[in-house]
C-alpha positions as CSV (number, residue, x, y, z in Angstrom):
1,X,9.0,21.4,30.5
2,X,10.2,21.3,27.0
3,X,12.3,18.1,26.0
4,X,13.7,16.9,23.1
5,X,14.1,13.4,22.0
6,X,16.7,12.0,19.5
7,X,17.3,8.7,18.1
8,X,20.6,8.8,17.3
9,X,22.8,7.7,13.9
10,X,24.8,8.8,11.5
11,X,23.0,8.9,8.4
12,X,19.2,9.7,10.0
13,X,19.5,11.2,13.4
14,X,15.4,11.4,14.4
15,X,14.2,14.1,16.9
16,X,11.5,15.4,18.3
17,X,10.5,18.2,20.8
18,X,8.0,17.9,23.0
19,X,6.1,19.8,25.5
20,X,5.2,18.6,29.4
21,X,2.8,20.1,30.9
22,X,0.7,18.9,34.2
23,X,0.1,15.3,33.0
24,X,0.0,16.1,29.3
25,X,2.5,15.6,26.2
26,X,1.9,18.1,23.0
27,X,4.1,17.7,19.7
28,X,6.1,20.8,19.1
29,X,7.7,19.5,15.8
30,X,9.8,16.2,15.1
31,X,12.3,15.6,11.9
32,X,15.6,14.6,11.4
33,X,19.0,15.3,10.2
34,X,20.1,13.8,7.4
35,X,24.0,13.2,6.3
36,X,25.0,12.4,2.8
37,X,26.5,8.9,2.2
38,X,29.5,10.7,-0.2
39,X,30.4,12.9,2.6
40,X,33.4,12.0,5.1
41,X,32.5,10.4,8.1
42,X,34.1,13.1,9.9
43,X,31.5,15.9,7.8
44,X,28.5,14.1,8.5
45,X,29.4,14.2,12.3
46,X,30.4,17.8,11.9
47,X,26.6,18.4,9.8
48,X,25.1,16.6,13.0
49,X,26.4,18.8,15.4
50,X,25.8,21.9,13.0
51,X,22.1,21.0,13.1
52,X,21.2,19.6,15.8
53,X,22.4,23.2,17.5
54,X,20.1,25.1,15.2
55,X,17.4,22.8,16.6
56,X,18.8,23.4,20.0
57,X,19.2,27.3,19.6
58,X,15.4,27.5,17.7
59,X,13.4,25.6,20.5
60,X,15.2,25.7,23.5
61,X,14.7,22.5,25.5
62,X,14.8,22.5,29.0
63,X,16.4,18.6,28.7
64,X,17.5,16.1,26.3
65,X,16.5,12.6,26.0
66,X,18.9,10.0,23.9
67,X,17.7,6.4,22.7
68,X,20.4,4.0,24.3
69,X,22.2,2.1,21.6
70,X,21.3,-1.8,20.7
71,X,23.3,-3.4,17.8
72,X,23.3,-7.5,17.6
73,X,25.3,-8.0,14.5
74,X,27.1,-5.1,12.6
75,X,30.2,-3.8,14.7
76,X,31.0,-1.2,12.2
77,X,27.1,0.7,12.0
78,X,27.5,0.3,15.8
79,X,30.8,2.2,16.2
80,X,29.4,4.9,13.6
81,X,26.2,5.6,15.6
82,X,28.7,5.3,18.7
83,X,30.3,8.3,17.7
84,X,27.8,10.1,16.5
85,X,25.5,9.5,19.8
86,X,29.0,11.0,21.3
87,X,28.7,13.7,19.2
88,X,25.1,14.5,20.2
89,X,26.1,14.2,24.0
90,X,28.8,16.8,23.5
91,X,26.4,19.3,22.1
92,X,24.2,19.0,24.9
93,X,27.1,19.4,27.3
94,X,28.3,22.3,25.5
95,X,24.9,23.5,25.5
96,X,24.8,22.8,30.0
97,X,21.5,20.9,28.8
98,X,20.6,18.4,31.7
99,X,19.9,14.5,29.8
100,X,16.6,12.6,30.7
């Protein structure tokens, strides 16, 4: 089974793919997107999406696992990686990937 993992946000959005075999995990590959902070919020989101189905399309998971969010303080950074975890659901979904 081939899954990939993303740690979601909107500036750095980590992933990596992994393989499952037997009782085994082997690294495929892991990076991340990257949005520019002069960018609209609505581009970045747009650049996430772009990406992460050109990581999608390359590998070809057989799931997708996403981090669930934790914020104590900062409202506003957790609305932002709120919508872009959204985002990465919808491309997923899109996709007819099953989520881990």
């Amino acid at each position: 089974m081939r899954i990939l993992g993303i740690d979601p946000g909107f500036a750095i959005t980590g992933y990596s793919i992994i393989d499952y075999i037997g009782n085994r995990f082997q690294l495929i590959t892991s990076g991340a997107v990257l949005t520019k902070a002069g960018e609209s919020f609505p581009q970045r989101l747009l650049k996430l999406n772009n990406d992460l189905e050109e990581i999608i399309h390359t590998y070809h998971p057989d799931a997708i696992s996403v981090e669930e969010l934790f914020f104590n303080n900062n409202a506003k950074t957790a609305i932002n990686v709120a919508q872009a975890r959204g985002v990465i659901l919808v491309v997923g979904c899109r996709l007819r990937y099953t989520y881990l």
